[in-house]
mmCIF file of the N, C-alpha and C atoms, coordinates in Angstrom:
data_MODEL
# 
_entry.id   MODEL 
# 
loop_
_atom_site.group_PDB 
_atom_site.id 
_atom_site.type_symbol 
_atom_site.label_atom_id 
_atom_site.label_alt_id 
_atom_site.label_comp_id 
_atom_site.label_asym_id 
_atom_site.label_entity_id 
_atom_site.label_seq_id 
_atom_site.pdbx_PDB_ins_code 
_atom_site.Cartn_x 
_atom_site.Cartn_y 
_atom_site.Cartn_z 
_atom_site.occupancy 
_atom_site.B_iso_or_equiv 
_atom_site.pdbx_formal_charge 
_atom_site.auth_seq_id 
_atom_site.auth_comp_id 
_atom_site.auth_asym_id 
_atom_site.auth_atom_id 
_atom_site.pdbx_PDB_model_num 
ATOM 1   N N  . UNK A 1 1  ? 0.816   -1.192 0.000   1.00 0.00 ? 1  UNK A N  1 
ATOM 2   C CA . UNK A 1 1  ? 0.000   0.000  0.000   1.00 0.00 ? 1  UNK A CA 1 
ATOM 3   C C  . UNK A 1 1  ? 0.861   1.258  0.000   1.00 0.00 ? 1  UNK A C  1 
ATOM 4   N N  . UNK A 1 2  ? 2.172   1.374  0.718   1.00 0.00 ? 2  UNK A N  1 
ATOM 5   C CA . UNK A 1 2  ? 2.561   2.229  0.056   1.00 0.00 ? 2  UNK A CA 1 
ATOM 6   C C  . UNK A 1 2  ? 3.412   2.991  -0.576  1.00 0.00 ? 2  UNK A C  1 
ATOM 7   N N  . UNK A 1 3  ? 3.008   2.211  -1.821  1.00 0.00 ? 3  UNK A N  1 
ATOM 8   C CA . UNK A 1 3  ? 3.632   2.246  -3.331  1.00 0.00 ? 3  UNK A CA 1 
ATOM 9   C C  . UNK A 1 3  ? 2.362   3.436  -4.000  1.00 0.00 ? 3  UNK A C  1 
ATOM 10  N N  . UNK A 1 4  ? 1.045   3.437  -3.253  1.00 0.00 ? 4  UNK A N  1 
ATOM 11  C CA . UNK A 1 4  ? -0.022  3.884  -3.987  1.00 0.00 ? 4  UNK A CA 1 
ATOM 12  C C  . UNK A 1 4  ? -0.265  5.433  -3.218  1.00 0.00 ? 4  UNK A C  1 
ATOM 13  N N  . UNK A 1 5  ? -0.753  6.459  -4.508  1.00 0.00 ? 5  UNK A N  1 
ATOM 14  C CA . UNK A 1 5  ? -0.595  7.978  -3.668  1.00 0.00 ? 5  UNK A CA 1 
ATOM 15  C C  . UNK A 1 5  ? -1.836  8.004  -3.207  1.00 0.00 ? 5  UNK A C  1 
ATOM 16  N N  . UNK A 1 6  ? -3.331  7.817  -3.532  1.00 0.00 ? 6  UNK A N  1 
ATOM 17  C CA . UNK A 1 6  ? -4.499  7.566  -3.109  1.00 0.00 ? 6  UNK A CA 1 
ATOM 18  C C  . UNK A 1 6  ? -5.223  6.535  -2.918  1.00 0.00 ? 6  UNK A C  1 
ATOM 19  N N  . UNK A 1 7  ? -5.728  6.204  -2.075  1.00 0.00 ? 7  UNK A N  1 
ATOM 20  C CA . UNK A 1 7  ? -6.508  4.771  -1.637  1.00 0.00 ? 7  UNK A CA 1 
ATOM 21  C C  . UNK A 1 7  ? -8.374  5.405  -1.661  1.00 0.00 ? 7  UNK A C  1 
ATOM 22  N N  . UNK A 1 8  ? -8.420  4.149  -2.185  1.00 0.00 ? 8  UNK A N  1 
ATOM 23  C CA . UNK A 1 8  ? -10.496 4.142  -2.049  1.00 0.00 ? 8  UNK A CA 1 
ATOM 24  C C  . UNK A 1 8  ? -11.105 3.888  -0.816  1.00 0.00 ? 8  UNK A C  1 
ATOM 25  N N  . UNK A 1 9  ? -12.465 4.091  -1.046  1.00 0.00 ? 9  UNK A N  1 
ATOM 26  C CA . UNK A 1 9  ? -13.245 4.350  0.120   1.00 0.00 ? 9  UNK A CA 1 
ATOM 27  C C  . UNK A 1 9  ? -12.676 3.146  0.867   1.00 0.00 ? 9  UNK A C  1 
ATOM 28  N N  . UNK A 1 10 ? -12.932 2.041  0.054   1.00 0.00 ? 10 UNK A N  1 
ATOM 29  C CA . UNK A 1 10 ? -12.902 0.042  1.167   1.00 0.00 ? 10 UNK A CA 1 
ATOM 30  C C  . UNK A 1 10 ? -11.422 0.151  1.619   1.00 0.00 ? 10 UNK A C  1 
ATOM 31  N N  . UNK A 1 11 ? -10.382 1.100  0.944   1.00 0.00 ? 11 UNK A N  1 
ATOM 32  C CA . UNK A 1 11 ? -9.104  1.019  1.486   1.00 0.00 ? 11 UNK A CA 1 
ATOM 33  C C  . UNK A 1 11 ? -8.866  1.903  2.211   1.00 0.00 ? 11 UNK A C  1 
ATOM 34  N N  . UNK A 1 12 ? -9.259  2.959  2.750   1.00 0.00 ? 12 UNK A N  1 
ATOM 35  C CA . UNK A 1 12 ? -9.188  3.665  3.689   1.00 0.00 ? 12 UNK A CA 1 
ATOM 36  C C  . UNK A 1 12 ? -10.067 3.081  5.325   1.00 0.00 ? 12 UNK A C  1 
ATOM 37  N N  . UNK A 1 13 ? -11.443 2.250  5.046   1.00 0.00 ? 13 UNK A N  1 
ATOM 38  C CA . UNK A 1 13 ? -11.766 1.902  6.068   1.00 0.00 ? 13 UNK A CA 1 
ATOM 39  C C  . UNK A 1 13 ? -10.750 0.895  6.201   1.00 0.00 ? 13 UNK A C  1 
ATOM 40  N N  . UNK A 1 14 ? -10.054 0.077  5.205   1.00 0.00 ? 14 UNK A N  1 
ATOM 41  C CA . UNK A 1 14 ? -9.068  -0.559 6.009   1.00 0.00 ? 14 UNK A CA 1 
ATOM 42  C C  . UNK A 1 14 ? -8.357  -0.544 6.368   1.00 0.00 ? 14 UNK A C  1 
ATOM 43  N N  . UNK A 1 15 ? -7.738  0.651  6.272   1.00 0.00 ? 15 UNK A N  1 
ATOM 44  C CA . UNK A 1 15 ? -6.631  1.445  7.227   1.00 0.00 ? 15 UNK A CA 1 
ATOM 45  C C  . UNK A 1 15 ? -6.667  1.293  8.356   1.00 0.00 ? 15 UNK A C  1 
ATOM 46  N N  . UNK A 1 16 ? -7.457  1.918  8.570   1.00 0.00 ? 16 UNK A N  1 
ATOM 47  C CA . UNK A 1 16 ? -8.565  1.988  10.297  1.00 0.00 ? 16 UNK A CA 1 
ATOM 48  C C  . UNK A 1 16 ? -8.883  1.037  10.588  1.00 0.00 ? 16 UNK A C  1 
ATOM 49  N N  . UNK A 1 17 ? -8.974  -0.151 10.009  1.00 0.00 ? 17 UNK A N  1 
ATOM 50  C CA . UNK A 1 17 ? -9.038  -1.632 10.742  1.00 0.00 ? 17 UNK A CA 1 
ATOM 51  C C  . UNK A 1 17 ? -10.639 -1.683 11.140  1.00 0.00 ? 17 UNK A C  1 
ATOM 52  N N  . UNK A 1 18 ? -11.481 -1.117 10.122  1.00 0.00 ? 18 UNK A N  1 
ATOM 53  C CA . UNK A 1 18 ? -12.878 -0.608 10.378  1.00 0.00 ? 18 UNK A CA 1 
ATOM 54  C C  . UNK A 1 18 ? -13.660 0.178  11.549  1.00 0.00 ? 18 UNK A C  1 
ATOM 55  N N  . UNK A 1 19 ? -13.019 0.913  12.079  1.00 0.00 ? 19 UNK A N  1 
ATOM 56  C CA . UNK A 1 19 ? -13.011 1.642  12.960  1.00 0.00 ? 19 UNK A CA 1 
ATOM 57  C C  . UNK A 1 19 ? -13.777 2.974  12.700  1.00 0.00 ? 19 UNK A C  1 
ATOM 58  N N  . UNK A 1 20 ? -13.571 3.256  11.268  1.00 0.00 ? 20 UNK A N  1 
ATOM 59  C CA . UNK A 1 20 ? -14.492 4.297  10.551  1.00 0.00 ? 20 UNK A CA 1 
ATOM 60  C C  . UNK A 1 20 ? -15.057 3.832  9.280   1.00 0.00 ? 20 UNK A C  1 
ATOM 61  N N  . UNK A 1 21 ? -16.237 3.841  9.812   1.00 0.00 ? 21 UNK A N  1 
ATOM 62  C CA . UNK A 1 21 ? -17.450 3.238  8.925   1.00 0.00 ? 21 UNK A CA 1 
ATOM 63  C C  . UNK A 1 21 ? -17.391 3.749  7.237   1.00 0.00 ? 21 UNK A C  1 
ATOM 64  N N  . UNK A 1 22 ? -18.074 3.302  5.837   1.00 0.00 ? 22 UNK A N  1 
ATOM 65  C CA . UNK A 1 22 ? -17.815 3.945  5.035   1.00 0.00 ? 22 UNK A CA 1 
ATOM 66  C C  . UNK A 1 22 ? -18.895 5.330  4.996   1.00 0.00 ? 22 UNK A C  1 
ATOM 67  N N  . UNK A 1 23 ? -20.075 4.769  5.848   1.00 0.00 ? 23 UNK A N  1 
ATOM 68  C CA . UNK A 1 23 ? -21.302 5.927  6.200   1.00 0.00 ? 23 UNK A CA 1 
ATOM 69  C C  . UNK A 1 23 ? -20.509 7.458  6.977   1.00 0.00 ? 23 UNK A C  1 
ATOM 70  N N  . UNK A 1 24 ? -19.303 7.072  7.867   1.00 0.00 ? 24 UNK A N  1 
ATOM 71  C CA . UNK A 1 24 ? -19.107 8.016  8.795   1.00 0.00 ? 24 UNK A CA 1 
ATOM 72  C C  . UNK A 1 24 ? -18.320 8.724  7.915   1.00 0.00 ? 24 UNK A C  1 
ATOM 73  N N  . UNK A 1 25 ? -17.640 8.016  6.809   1.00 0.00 ? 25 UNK A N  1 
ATOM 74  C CA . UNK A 1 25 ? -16.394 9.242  5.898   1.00 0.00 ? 25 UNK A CA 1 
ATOM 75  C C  . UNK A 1 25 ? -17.402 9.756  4.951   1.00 0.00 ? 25 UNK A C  1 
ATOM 76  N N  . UNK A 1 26 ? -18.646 8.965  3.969   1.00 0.00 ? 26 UNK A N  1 
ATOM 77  C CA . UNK A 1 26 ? -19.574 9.686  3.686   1.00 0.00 ? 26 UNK A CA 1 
ATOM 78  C C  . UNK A 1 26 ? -20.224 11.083 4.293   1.00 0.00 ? 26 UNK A C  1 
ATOM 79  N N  . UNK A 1 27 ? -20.555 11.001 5.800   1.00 0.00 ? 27 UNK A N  1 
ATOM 80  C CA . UNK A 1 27 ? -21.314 11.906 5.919   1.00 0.00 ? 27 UNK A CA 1 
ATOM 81  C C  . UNK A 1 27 ? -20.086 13.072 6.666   1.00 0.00 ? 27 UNK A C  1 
ATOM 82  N N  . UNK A 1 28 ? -18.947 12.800 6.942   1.00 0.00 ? 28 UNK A N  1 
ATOM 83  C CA . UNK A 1 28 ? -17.521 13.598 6.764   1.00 0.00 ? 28 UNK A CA 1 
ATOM 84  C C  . UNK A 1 28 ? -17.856 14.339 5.763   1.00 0.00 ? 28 UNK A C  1 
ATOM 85  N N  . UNK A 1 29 ? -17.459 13.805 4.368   1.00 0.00 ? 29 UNK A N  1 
ATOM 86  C CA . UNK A 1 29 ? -17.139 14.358 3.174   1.00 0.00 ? 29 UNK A CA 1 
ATOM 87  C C  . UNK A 1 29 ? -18.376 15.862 3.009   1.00 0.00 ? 29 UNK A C  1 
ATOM 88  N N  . UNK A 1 30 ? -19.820 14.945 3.291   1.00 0.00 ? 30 UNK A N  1 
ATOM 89  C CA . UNK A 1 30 ? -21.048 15.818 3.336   1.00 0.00 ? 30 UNK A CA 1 
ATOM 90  C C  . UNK A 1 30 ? -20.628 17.164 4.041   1.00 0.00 ? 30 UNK A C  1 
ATOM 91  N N  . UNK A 1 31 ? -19.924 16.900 5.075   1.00 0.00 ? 31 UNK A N  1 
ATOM 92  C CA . UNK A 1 31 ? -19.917 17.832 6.022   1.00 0.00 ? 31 UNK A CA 1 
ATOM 93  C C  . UNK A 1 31 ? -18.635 18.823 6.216   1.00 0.00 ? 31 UNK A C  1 
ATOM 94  N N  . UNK A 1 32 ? -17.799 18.817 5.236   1.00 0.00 ? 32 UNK A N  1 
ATOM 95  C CA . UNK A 1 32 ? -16.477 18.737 4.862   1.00 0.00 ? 32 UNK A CA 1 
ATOM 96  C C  . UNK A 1 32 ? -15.419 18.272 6.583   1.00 0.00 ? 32 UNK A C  1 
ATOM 97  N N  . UNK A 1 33 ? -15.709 17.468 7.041   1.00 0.00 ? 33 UNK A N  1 
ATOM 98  C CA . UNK A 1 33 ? -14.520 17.215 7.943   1.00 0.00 ? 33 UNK A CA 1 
ATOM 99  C C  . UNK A 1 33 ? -14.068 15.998 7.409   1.00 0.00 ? 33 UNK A C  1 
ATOM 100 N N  . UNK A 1 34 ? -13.607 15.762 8.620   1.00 0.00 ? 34 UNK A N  1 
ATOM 101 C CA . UNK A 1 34 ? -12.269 14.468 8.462   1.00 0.00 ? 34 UNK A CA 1 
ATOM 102 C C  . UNK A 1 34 ? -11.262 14.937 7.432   1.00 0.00 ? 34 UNK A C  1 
ATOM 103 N N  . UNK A 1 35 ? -10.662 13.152 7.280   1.00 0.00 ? 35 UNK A N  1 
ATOM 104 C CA . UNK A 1 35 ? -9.598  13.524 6.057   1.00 0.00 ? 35 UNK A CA 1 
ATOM 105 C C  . UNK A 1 35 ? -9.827  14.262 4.252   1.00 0.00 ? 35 UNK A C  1 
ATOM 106 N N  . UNK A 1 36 ? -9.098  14.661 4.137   1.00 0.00 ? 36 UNK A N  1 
ATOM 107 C CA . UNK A 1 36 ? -8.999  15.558 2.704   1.00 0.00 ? 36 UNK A CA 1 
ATOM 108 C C  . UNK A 1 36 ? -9.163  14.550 1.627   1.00 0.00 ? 36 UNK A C  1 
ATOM 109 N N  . UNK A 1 37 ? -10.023 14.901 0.577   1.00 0.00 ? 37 UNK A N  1 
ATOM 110 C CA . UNK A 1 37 ? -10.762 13.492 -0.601  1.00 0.00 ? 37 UNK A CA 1 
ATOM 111 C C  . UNK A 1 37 ? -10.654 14.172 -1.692  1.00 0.00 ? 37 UNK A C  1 
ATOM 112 N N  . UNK A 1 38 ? -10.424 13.667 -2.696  1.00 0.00 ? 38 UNK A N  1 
ATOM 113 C CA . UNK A 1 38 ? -10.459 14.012 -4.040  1.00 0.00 ? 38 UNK A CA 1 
ATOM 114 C C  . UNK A 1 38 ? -11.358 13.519 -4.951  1.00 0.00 ? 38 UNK A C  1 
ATOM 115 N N  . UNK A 1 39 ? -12.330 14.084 -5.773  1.00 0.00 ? 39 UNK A N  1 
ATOM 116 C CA . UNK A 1 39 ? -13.755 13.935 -6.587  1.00 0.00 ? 39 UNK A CA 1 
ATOM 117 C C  . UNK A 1 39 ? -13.543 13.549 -7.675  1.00 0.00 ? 39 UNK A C  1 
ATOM 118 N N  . UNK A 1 40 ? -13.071 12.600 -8.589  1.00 0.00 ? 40 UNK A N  1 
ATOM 119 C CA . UNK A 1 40 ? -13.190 12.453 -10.066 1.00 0.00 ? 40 UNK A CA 1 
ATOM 120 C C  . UNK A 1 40 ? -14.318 11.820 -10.401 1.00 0.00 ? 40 UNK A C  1 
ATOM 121 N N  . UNK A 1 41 ? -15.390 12.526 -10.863 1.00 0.00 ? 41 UNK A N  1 
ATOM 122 C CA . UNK A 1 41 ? -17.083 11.979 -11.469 1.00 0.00 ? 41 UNK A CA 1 
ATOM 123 C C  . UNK A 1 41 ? -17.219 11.437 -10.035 1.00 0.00 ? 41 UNK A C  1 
ATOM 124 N N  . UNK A 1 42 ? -17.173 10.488 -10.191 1.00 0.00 ? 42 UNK A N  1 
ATOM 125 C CA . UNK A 1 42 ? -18.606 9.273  -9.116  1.00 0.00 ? 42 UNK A CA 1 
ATOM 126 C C  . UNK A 1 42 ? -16.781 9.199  -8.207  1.00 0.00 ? 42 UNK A C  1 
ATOM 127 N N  . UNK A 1 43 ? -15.936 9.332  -8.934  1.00 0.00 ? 43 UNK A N  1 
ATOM 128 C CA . UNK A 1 43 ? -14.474 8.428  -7.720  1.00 0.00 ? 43 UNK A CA 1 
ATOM 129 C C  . UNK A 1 43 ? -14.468 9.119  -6.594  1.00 0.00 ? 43 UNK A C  1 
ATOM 130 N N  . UNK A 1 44 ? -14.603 8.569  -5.409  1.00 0.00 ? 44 UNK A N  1 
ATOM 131 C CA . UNK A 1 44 ? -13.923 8.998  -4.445  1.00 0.00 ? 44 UNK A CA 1 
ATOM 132 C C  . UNK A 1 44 ? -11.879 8.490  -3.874  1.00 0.00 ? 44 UNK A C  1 
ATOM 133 N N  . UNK A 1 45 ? -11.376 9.462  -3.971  1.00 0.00 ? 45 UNK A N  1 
ATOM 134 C CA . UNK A 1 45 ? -10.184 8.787  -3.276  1.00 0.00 ? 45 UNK A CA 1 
ATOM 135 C C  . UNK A 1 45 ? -9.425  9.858  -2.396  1.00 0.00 ? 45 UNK A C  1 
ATOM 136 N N  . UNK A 1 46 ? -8.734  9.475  -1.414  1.00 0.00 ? 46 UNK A N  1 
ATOM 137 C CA . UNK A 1 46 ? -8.191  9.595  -0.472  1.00 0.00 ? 46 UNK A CA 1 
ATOM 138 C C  . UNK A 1 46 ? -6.728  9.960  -0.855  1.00 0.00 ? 46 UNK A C  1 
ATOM 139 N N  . UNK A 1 47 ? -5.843  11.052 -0.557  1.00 0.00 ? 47 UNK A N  1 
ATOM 140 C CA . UNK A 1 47 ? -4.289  10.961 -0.822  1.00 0.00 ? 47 UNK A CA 1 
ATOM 141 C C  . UNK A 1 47 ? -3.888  10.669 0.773   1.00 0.00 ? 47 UNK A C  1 
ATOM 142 N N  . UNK A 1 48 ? -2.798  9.541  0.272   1.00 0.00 ? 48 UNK A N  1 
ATOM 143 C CA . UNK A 1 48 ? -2.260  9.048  0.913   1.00 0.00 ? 48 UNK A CA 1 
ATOM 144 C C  . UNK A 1 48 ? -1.664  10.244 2.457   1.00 0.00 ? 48 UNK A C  1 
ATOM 145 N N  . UNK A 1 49 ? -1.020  10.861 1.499   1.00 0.00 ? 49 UNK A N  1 
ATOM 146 C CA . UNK A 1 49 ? 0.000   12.141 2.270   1.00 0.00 ? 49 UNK A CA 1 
ATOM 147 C C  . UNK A 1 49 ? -0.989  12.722 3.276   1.00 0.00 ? 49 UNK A C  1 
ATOM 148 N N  . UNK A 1 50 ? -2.382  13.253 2.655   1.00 0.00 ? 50 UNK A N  1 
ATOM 149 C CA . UNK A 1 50 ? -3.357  13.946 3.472   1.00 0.00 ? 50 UNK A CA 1 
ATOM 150 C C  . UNK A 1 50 ? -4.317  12.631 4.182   1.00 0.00 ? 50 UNK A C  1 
ATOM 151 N N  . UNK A 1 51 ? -4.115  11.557 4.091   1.00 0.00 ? 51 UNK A N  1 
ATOM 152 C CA . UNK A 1 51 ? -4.266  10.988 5.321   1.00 0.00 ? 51 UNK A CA 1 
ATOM 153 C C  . UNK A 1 51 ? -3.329  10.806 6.713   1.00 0.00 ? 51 UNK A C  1 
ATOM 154 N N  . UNK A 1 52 ? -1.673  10.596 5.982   1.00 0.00 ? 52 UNK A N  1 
ATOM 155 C CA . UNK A 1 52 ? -0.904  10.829 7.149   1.00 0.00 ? 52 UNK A CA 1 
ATOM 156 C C  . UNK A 1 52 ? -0.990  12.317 7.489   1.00 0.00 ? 52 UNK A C  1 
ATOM 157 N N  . UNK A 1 53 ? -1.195  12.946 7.139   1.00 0.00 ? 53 UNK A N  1 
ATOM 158 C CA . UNK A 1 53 ? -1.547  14.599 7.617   1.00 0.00 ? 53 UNK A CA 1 
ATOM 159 C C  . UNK A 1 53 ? -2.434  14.337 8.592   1.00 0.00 ? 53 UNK A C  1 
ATOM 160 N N  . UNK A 1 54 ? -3.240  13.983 8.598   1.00 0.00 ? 54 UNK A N  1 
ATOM 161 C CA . UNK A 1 54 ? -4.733  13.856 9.260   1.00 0.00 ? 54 UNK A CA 1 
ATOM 162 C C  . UNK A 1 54 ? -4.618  13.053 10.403  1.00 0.00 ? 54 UNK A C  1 
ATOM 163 N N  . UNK A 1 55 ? -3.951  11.894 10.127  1.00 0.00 ? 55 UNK A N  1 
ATOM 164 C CA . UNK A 1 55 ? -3.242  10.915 11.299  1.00 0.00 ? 55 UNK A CA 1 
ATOM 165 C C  . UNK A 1 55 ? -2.703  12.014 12.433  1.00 0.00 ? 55 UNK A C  1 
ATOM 166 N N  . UNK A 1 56 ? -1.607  12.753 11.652  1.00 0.00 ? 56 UNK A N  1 
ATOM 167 C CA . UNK A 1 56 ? -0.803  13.374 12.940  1.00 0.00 ? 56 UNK A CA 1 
ATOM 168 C C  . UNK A 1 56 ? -1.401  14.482 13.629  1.00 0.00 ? 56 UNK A C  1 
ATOM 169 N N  . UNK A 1 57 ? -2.368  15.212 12.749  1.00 0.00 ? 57 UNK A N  1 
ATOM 170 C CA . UNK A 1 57 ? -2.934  16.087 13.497  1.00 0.00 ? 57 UNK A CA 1 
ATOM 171 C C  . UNK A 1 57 ? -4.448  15.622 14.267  1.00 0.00 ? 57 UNK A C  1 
ATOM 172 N N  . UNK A 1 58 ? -4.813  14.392 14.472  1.00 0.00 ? 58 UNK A N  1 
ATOM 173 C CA . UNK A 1 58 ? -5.542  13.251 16.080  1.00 0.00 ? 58 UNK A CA 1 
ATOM 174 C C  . UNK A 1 58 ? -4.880  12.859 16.782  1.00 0.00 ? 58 UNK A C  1 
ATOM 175 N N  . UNK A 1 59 ? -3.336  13.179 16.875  1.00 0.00 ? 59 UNK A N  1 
ATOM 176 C CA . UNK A 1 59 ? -2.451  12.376 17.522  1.00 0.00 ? 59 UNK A CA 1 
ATOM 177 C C  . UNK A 1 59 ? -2.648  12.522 18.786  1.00 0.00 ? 59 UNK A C  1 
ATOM 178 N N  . UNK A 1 60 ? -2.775  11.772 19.586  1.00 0.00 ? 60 UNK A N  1 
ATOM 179 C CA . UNK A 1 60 ? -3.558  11.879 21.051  1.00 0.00 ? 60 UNK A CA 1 
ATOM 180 C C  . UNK A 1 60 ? -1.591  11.737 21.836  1.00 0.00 ? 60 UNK A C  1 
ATOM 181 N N  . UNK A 1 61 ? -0.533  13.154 22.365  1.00 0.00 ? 61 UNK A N  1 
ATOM 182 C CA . UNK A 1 61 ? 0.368   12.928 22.896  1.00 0.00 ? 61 UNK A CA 1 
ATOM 183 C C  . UNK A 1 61 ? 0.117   13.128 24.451  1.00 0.00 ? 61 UNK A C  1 
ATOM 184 N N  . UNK A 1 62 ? 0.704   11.719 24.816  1.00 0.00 ? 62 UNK A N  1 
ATOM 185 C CA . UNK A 1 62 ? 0.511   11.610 26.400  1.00 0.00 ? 62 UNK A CA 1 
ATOM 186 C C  . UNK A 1 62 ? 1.690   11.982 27.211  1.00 0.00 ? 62 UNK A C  1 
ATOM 187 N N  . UNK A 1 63 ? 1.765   12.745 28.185  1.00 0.00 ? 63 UNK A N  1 
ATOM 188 C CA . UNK A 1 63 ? 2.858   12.597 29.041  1.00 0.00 ? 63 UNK A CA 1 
ATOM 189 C C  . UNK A 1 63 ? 3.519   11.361 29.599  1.00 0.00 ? 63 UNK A C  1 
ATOM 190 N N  . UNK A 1 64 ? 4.911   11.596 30.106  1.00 0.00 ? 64 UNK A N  1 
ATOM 191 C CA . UNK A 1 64 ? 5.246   10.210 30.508  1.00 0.00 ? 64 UNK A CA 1 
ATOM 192 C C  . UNK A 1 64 ? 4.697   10.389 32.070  1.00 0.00 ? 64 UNK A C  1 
ATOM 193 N N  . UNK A 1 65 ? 5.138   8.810  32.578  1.00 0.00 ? 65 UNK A N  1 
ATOM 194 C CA . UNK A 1 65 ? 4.352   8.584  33.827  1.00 0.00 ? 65 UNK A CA 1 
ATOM 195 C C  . UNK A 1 65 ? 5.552   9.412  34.941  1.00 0.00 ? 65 UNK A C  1 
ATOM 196 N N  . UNK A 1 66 ? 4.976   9.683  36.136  1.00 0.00 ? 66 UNK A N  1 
ATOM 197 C CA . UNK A 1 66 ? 5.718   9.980  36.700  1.00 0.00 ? 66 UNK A CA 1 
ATOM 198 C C  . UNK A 1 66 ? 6.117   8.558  38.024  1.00 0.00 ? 66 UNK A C  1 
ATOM 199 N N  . UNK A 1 67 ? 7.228   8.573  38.112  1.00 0.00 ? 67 UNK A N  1 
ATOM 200 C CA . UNK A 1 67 ? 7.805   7.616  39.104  1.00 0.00 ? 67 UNK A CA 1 
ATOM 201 C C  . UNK A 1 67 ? 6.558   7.158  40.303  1.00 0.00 ? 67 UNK A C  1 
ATOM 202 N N  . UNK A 1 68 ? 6.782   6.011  40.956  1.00 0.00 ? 68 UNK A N  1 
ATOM 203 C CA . UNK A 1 68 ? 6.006   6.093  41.995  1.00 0.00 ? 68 UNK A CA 1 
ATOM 204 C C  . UNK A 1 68 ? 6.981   5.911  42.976  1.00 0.00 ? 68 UNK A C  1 
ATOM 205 N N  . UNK A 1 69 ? 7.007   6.120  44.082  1.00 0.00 ? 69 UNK A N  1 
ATOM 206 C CA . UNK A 1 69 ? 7.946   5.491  45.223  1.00 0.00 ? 69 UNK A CA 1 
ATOM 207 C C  . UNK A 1 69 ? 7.771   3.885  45.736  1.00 0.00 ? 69 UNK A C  1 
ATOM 208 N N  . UNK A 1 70 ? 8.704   2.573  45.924  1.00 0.00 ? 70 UNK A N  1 
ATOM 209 C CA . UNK A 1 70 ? 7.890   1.984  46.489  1.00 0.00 ? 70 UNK A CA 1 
ATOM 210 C C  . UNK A 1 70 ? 8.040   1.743  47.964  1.00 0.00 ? 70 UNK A C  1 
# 
């Protein structure tokens, strides 16, 4: 996968390991959020780059733990 600059709808939910429905990037697109999509006629596809874009900017960064005493 990546050898390829845009992935389709069934390959983007499988990115996500189906975690995002194809209804939820549908009604995204409707709504312009989520990741960035590109329109050719009826195609929907996804660039690769502006999905890792999109990845890093949900990036949930956690602090590290702090010590406990025992």
């Amino acid at each position: 996968m990546s050898d390829r600059m845009f992935l389709t709808l069934d390959e983007v939910i499988d990115r996500y390991r189906g975690r995002i429905s194809g209804g939820t990037l549908r009604n995204w697109r409707s709504m312009r959020v989520g990741p960035s999509f590109l329109k050719l006629g009826k195609a929907v596809l996804y660039p690769l780059e502006e999905l890792e874009r999109w990845d890093r900017r949900n990036l949930v960064v956690c602090r590290p733990c702090r010590s406990f005493p025992n």
